[in-house]
MARBA-3410 file (N, C-alpha, C, O; in Angstrom, 1 decimal):
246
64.0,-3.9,3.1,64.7,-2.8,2.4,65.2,-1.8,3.5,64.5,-1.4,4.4 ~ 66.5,-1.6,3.2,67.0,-0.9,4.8,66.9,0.8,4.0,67.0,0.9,2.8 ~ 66.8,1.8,4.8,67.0,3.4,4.6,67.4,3.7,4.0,67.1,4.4,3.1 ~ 68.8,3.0,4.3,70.1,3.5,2.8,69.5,3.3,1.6,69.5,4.2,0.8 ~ 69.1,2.5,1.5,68.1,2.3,-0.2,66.8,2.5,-0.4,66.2,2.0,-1.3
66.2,3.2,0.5,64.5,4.0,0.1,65.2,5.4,-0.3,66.2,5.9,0.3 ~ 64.3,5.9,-1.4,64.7,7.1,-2.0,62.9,7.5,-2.4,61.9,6.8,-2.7 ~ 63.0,9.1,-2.1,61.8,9.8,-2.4,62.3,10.6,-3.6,63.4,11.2,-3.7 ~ 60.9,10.5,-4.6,61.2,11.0,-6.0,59.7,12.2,-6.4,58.6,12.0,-6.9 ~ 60.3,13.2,-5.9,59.1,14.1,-6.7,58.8,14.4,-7.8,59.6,14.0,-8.7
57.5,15.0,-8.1,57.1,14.7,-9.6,57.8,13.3,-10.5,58.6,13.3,-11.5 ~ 57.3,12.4,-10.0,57.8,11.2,-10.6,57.2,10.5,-11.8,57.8,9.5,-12.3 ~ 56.0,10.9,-12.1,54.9,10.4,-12.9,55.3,10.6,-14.5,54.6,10.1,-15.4 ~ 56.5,11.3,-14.6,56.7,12.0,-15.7,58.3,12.5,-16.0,59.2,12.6,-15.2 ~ 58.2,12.8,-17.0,59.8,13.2,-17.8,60.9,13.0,-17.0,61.3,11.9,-17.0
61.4,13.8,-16.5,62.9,13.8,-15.7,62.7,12.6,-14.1,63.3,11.6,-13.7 ~ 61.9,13.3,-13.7,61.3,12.5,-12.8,60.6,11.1,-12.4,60.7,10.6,-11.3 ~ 59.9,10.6,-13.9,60.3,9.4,-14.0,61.0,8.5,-14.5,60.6,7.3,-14.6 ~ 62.1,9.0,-15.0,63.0,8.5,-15.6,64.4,8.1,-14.3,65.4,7.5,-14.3 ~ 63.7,9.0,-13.5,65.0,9.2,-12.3,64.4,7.6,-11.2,65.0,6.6,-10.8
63.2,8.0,-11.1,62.6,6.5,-10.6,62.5,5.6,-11.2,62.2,4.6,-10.5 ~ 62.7,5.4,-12.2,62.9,3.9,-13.0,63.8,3.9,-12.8,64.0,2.8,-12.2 ~ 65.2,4.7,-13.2,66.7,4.2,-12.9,66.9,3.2,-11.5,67.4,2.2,-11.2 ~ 66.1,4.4,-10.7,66.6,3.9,-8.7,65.9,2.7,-9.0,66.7,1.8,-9.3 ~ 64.9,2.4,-9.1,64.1,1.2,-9.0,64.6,0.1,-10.0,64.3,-1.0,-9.6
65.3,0.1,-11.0,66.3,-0.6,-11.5,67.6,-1.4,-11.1,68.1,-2.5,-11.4 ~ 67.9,-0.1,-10.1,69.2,-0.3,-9.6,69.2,-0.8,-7.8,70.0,-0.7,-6.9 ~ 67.7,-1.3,-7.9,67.8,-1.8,-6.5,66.9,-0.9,-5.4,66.3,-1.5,-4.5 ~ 66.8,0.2,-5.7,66.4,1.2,-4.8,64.8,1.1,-4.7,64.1,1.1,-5.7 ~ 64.5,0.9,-2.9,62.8,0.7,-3.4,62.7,2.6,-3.3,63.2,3.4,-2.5
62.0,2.8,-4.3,61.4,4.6,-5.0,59.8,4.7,-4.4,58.9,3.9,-4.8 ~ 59.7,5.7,-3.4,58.5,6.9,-3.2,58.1,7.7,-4.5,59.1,8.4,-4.6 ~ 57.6,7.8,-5.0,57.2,8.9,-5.4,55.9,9.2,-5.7,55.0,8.4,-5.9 ~ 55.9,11.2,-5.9,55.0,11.5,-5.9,54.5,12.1,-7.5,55.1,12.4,-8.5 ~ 53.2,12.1,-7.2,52.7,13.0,-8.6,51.3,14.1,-8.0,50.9,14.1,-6.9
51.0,14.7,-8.9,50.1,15.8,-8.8,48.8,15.8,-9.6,47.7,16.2,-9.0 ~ 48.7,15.5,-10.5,47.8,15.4,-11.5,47.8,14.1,-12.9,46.9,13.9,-13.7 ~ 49.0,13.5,-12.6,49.2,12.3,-13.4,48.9,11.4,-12.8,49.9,11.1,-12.2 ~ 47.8,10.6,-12.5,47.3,9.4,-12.0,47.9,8.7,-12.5,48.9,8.2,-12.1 ~ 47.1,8.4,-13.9,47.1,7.2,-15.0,49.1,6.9,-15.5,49.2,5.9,-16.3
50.1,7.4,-15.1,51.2,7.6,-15.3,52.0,7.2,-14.2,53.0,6.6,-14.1 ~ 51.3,7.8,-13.2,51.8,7.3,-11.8,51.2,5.3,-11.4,52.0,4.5,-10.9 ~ 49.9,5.0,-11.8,49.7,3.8,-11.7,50.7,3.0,-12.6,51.1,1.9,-12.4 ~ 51.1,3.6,-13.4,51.9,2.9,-14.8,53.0,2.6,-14.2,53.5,1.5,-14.0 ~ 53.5,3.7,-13.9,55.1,3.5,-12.9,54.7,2.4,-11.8,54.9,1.3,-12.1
54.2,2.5,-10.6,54.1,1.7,-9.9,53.9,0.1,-10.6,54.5,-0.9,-10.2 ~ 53.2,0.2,-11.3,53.2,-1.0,-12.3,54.0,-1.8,-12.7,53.9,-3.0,-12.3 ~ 55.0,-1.2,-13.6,56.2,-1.5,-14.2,57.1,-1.7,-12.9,57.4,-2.8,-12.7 ~ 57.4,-1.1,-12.4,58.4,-0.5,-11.1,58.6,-0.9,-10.1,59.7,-1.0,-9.4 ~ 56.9,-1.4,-9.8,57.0,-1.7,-8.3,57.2,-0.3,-7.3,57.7,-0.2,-6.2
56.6,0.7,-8.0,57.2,2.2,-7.0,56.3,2.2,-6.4,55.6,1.2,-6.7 ~ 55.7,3.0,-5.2,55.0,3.2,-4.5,54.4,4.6,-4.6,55.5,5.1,-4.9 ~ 53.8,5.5,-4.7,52.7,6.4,-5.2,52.2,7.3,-4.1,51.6,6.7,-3.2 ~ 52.2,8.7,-4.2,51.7,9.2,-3.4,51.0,10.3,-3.9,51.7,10.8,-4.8 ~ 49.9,11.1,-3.7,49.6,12.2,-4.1,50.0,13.9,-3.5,49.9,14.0,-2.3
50.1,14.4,-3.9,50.2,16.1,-3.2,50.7,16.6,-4.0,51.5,16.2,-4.9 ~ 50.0,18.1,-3.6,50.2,19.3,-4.7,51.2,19.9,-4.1,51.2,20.2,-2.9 ~ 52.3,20.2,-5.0,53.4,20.9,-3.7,53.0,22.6,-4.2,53.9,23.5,-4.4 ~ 52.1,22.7,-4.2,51.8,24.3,-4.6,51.1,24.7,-3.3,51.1,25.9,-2.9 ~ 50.5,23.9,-2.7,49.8,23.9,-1.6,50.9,23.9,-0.1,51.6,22.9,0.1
50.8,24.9,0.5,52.1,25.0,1.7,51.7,24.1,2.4,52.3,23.1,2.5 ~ 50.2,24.3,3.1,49.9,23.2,4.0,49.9,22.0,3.3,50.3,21.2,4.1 ~ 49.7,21.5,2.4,49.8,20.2,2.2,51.2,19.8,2.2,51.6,18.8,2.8 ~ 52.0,20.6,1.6,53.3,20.1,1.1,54.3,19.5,3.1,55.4,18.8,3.2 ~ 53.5,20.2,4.0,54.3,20.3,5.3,53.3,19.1,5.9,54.0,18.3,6.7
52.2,18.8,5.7,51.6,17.8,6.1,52.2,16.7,5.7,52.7,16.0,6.4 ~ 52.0,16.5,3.8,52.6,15.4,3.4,54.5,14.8,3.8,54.9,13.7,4.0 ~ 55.2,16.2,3.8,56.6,15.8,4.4,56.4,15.5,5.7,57.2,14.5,6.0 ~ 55.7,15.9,6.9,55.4,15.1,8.1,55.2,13.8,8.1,55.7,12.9,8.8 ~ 54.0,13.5,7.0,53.7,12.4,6.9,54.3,11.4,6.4,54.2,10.3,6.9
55.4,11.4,4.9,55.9,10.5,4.4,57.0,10.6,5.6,57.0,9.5,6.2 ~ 57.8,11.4,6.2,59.1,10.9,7.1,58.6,10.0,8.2,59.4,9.2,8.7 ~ 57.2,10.1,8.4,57.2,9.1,9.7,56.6,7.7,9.1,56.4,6.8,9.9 ~ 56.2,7.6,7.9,56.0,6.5,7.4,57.3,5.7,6.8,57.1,4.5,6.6 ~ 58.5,6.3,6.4,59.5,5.9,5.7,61.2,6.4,6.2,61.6,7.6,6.3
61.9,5.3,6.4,63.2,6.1,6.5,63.9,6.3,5.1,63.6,5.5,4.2 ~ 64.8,7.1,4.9,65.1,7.8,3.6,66.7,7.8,3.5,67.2,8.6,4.3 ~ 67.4,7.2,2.9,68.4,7.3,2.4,68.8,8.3,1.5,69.7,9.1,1.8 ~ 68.0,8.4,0.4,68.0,9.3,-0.3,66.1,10.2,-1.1,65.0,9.8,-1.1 ~ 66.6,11.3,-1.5,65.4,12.4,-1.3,66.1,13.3,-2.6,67.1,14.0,-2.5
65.3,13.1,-4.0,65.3,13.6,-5.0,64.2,14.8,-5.5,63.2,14.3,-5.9 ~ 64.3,15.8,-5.5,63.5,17.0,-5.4,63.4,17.1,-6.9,64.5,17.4,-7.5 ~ 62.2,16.8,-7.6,62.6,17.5,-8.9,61.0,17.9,-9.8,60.6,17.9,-10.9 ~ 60.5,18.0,-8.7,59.1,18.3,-9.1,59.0,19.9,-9.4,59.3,20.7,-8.5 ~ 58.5,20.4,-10.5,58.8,21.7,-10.8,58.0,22.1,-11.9,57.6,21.2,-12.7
57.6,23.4,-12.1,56.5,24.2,-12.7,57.5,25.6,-13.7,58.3,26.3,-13.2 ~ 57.1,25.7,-15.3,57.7,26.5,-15.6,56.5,27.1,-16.1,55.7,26.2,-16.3 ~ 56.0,28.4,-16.6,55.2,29.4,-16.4,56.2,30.5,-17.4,57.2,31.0,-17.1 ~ 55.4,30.6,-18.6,56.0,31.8,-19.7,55.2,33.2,-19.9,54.0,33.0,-20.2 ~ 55.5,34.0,-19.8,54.8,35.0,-19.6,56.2,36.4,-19.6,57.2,36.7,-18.8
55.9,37.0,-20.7,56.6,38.4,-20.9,56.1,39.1,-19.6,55.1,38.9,-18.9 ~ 57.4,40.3,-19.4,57.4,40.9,-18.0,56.2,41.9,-17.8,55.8,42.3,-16.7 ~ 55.5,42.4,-18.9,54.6,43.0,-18.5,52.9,42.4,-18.1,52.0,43.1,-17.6 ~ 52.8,40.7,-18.6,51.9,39.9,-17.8,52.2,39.3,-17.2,51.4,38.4,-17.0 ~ 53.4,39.2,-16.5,53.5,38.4,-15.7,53.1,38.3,-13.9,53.8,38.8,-13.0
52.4,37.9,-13.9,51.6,38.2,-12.3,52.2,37.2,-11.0,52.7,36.1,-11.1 ~ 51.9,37.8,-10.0,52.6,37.6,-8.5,51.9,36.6,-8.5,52.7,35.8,-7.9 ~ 51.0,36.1,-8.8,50.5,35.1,-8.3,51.1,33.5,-8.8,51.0,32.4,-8.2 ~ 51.7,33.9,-10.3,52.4,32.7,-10.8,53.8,32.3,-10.0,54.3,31.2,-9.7 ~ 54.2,33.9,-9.8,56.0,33.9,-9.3,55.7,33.1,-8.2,56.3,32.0,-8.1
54.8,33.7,-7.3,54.7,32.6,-5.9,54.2,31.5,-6.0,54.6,30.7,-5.1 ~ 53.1,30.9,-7.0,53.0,29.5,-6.9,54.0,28.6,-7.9,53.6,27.5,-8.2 ~ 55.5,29.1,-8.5,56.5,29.1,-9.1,57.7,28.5,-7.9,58.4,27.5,-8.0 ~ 57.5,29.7,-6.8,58.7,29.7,-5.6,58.4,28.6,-4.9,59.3,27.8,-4.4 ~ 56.8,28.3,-4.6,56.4,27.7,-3.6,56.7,25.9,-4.2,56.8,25.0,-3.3
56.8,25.5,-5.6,57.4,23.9,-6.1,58.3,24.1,-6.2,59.2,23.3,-5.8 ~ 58.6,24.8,-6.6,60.5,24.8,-7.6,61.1,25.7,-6.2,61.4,26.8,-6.6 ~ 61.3,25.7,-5.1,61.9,26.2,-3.9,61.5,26.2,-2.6,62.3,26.5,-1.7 ~ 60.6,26.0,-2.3,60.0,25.8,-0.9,59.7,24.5,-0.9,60.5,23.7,-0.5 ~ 58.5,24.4,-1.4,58.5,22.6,-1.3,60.2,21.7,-1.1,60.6,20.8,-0.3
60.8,22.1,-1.8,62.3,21.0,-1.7,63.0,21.8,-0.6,64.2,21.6,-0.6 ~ 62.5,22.7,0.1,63.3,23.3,1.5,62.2,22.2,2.7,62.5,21.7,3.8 ~ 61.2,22.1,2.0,59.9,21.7,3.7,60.6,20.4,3.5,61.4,20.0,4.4 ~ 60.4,19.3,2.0,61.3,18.1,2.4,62.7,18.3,2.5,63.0,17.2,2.9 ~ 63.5,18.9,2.4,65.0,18.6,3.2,65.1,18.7,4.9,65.7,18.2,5.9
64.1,19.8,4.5,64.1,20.1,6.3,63.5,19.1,7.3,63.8,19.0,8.5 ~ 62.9,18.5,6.6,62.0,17.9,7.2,62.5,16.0,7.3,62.2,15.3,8.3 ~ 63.2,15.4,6.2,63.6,14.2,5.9,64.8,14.7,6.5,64.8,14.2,7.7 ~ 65.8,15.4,6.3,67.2,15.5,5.9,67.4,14.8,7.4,67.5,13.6,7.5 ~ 67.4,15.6,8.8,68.0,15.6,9.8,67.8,14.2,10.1,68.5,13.8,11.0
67.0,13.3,9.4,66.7,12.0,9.7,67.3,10.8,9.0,67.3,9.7,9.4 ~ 67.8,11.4,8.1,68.7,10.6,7.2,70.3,10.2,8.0,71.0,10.7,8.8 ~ 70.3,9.0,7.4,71.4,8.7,8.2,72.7,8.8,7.5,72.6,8.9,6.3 ~ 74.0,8.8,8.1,75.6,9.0,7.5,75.3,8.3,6.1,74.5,7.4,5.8 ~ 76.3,9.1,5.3,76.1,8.8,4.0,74.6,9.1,3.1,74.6,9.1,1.9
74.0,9.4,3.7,72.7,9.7,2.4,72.7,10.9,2.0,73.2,11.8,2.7 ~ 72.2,10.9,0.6,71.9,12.2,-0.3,70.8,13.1,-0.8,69.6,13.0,-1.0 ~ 71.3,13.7,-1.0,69.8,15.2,-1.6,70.3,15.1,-2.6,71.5,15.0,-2.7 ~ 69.2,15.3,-4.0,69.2,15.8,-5.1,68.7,17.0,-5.5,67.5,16.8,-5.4 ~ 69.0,17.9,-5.8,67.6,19.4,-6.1,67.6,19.2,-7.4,68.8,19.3,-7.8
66.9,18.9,-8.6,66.6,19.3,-9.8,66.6,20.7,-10.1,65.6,21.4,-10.0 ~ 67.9,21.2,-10.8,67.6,22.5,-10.8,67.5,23.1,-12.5,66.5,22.8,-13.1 ~ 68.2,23.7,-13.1,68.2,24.1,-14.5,69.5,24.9,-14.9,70.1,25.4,-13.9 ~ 69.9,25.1,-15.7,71.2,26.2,-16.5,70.5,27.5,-17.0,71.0,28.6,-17.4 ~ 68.7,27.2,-16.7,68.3,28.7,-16.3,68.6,29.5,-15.1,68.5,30.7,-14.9
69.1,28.5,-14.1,69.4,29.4,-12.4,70.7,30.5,-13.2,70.5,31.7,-13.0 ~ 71.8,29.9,-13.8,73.1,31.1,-14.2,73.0,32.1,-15.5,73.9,32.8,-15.9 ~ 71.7,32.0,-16.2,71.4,32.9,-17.2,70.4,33.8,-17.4,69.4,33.1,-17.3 ~ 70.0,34.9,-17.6,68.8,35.9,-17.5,68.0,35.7,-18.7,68.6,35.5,-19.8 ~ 67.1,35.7,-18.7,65.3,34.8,-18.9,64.7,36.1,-19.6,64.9,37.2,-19.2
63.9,36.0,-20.7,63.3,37.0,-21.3,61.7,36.5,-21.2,61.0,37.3,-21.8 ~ 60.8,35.1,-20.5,59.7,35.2,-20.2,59.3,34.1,-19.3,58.3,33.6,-19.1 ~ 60.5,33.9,-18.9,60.3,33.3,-17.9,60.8,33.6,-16.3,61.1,32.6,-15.7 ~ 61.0,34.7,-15.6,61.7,35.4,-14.8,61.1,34.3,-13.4,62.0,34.1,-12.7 ~ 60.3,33.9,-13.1,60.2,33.3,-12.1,60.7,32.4,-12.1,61.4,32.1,-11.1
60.8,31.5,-13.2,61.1,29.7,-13.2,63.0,30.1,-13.1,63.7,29.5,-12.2 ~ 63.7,31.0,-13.9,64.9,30.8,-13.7,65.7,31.3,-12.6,66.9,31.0,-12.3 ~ 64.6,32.6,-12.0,65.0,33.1,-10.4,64.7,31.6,-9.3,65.5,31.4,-8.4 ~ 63.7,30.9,-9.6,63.6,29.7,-8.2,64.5,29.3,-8.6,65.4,29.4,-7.7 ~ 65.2,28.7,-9.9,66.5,27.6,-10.1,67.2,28.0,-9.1,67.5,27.4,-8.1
67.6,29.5,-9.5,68.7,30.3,-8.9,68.7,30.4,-7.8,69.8,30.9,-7.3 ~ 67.5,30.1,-6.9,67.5,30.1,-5.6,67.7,28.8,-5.1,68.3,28.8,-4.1 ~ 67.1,27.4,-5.9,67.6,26.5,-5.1,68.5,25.5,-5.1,68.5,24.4,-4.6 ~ 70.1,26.7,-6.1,71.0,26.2,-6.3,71.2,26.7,-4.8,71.8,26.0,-3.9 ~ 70.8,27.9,-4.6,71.8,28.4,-3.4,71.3,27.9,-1.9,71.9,28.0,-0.8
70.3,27.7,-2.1,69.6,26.4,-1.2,70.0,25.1,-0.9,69.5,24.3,0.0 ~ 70.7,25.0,-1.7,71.3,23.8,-2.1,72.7,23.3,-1.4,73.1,22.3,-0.9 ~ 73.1,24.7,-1.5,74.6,25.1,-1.0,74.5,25.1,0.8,75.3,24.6,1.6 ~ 73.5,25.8,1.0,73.2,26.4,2.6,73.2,25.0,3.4,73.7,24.8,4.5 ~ 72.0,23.7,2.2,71.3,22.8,2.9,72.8,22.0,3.4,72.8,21.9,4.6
73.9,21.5,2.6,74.9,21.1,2.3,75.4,21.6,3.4,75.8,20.7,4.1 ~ 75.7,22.9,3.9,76.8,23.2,5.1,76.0,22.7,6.6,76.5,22.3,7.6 ~ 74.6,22.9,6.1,74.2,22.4,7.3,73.9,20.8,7.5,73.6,20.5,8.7 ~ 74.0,20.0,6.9,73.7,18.9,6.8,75.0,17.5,6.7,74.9,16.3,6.8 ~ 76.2,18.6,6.2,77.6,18.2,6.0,78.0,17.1,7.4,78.4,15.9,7.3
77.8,17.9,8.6,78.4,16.9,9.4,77.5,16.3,10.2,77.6,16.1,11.4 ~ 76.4,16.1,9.3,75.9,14.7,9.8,76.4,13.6,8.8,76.0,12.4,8.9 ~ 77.5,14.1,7.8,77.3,12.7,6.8,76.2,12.9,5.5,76.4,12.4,4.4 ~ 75.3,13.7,5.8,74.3,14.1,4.6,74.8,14.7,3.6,74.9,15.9,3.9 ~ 75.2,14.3,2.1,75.2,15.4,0.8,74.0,15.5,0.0,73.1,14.9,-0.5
74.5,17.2,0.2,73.1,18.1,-0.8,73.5,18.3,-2.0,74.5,19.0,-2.0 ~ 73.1,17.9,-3.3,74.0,18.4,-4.6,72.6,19.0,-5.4,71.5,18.8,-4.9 ~ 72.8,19.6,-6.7,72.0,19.5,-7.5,72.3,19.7,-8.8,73.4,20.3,-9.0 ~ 71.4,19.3,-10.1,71.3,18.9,-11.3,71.2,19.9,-12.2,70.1,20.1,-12.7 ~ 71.8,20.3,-12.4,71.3,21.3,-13.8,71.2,21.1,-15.4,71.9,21.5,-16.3
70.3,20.2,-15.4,70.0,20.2,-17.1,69.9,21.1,-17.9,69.2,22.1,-17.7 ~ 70.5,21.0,-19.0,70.2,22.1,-20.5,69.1,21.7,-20.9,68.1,21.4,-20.2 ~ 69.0,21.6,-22.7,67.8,21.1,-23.1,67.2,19.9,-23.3,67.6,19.4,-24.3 ~ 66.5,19.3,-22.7,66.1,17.7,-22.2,64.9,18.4,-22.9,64.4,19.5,-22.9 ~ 64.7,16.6,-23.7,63.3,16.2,-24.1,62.3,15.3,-23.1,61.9,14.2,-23.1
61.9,16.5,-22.1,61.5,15.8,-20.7,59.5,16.1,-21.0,58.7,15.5,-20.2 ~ 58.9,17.1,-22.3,58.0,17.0,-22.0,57.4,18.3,-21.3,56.2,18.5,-21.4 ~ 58.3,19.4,-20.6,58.4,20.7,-20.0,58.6,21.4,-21.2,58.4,22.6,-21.0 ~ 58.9,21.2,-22.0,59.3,22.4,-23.3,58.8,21.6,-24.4,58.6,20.4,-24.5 ~ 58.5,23.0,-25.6,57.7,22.8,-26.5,58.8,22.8,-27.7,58.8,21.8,-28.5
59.7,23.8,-27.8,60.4,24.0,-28.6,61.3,24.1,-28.4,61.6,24.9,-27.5 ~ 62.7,23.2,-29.2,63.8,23.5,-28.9,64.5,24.4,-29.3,65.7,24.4,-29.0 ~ 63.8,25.5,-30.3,64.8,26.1,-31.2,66.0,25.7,-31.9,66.0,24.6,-32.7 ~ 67.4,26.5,-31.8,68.5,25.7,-32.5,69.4,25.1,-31.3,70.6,25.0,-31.3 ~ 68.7,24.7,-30.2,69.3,24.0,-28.8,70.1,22.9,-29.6,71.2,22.9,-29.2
69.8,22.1,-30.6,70.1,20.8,-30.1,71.9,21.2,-31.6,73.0,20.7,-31.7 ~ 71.3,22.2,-32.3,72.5,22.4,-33.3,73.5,23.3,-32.4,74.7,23.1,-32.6 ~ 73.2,24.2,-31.4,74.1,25.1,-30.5,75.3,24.2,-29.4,76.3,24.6,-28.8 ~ 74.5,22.7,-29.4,74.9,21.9,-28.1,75.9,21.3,-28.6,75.5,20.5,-29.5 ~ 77.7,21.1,-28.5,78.9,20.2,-28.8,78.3,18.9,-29.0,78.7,18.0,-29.8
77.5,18.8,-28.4,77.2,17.2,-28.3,76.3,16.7,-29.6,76.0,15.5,-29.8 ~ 75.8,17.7,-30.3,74.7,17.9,-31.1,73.1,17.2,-30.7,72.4,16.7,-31.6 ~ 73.0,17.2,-30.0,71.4,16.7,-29.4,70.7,17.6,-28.2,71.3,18.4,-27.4 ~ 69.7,17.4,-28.2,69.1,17.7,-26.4,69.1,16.6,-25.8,68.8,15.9,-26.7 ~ 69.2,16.0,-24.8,69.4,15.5,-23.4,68.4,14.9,-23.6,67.4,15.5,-24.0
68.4,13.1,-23.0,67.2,12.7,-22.6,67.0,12.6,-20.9,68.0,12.7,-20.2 ~ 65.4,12.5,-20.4,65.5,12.2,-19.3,66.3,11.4,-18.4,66.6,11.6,-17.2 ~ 66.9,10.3,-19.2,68.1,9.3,-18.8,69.0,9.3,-18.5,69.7,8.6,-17.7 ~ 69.3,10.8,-19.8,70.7,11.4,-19.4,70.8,12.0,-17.8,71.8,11.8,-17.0 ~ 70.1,12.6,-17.5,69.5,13.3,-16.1,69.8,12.0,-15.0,70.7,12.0,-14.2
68.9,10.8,-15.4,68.7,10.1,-14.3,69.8,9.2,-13.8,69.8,8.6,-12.8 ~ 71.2,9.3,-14.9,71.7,8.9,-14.8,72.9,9.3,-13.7,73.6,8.7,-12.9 ~ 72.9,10.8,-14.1,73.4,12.0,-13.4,72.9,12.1,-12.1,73.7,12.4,-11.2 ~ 71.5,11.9,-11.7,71.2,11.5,-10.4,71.6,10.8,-9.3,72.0,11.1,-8.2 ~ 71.4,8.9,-10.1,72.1,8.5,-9.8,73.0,8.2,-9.3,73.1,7.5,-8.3
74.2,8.9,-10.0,75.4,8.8,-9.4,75.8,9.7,-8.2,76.7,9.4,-7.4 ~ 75.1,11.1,-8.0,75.6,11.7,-7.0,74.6,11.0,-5.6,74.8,11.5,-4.5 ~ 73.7,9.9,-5.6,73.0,9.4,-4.8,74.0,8.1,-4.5,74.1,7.8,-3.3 ~ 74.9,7.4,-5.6,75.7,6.1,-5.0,76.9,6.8,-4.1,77.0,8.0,-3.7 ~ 77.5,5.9,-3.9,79.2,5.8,-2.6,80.3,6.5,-4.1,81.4,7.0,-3.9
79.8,6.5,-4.8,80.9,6.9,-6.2,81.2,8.3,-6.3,82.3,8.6,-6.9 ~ 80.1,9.3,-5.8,79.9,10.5,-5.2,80.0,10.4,-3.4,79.1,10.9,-2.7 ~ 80.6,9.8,-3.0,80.5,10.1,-1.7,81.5,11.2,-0.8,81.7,11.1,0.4 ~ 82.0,12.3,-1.9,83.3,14.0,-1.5,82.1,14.5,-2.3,82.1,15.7,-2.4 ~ 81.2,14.0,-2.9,80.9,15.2,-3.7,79.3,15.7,-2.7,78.5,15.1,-2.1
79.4,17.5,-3.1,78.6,18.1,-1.9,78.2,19.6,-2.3,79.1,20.3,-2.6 ~ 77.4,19.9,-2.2,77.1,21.5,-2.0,77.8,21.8,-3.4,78.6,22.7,-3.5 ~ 77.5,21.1,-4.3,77.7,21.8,-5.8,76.6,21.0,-6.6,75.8,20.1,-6.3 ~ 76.8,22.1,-8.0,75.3,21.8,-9.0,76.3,21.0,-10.5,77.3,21.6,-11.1 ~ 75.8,19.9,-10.8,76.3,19.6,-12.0,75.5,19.9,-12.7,74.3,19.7,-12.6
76.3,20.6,-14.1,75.9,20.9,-15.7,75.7,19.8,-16.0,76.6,19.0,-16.0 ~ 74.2,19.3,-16.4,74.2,18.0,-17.7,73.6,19.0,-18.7,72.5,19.4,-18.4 ~ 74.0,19.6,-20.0,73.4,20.2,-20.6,74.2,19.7,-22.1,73.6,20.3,-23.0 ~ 75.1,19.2,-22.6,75.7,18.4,-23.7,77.0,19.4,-24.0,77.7,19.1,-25.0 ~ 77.4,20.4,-23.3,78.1,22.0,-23.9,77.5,23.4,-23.4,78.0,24.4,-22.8
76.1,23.2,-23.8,75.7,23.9,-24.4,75.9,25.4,-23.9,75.8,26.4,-24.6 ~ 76.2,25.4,-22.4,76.3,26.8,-21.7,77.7,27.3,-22.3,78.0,28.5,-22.2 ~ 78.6,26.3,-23.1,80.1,26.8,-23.3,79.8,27.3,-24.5,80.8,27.7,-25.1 ~ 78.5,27.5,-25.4,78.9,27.9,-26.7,78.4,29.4,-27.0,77.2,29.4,-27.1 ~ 79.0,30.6,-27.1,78.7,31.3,-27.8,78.1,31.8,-29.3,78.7,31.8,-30.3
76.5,32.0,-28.7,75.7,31.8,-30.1,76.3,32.4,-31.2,76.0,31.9,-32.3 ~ 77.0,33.6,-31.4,77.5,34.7,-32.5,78.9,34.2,-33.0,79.4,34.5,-34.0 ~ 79.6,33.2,-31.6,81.1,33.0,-32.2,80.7,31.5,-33.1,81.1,31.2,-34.2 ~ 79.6,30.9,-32.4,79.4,29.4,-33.2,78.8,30.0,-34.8,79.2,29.6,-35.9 ~ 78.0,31.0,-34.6,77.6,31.6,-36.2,79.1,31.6,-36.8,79.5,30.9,-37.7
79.7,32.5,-36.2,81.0,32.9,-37.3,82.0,31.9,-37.7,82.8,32.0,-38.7 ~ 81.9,31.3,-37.2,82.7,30.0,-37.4,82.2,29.0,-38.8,82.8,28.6,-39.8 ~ 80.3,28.8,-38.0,79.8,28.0,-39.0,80.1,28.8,-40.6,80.5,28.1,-41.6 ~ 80.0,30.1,-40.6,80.7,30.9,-41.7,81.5,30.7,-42.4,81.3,30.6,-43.6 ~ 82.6,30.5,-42.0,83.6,29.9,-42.0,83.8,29.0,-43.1,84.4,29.3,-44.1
83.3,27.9,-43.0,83.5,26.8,-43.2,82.4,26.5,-44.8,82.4,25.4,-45.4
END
């Protein structure tokens, strides 16, 4: 299996993540990935998949710089999907430093130690994915950490892309609306607010992956795609007045 087709898949054990590794591994691509606390999910995948399995906490700095040392000199990388991530709800007056930073340190740092660390090694043509959210462009009433990291590693995203541009390397990332990935409990009226009338499956995501990882995206760079069904286009008070309407 040559470079161009090894792909690393964080938090892979589960919802978006493994849905994104079963596609690549479907489509040819031999898939790394990692999990944290899903063993029994992660054996399953490798199972089914044929994936290969690794453990690390990316909450942990030292580990997360150890393990990216360690998987780049074990593996060359075509492609490197970042989508391991922690959301944490908590109104602003409990919400403690301690969450924000172990918040910044998966959903933002960790996918800076692997780009920094894979990227320069990747050869012409290979891609980054950042898993990010349609919380990075909207303000958060209890979740202020999870939708400030999005927001940073869209623009992380952007920076990795100018620097990585003329080697040949594209940085993009993913912004999902509401996906039944397993991270949320409730959808509220998500799936009646959404044009498309549904929430998003992990599939829909992996599919969206995918493609900015083939030659089919190969201009596209240093931008975040919306997969969210509409949902950012609809105005909750104009869709009321309307449903009125009728």
């Amino acid at each position: 299996m040559t470079a161009e087709r090894t792909v690393l898949v964080t938090g892979g054990a589960r919802g978006i993540g493994r849905a994104v590794a079963e596609r690549l591994a479907e489509s040819g691509w031999k898939v790394v990935a990692t999990y944290n606390t899903g063993l029994d999910q992660a054996r399953e995948l490798a199972r089914t998949h044929g994936v290969e399995i690794r453990q690390v906490d990316l909450a942990d700095r030292a580990e997360s710089l150890d393990f990216a040392r360690r998987i780049s000199e074990e593996f060359s990388f075509g492609g490197l999907v970042n989508n391991a991530g922690i959301l944490e709800k908590e109104p602003l007056g409990e919400m403690t430093l301690d969450a924000w930073d172990r918040t910044f340190e998966v959903n933002v740092t960790a996918p800076l130690i692997l780009a920094q660390t894979i990227g320069p090694h990747m050869s012409r043509g290979a891609s980054i994915v950042n898993i990010a959210s349609i919380d990075a462009y909207i303000g958060s009433f209890r979740s202020f950490a999870y939708s400030a990291s999005k927001a940073a590693l869209v623009s992380v995203t952007r920076s990795l892309a100018n620097v990585l541009g003329p080697r040949g390397v594209r940085v993009n990332a993913v912004s999902p609306g509401w996906v039944d990935s397993g991270i949320l409990t409730e959808s509220y009226e998500a799936a009646s607010l959404t044009p498309l009338g549904r929430n998003g499956s992990p599939l829909d995501i992996a599919r969206t992956v995918a493609f900015l990882l083939s030659d089919d995206a190969s201009f596209i760079t240093g931008t975040s795609i919306v997969a969210d069904g509409g949902y950012t286009g609809v105005d909750y008070f104009m869709h009321k007045e309307n449903e009125s309407l009728h």
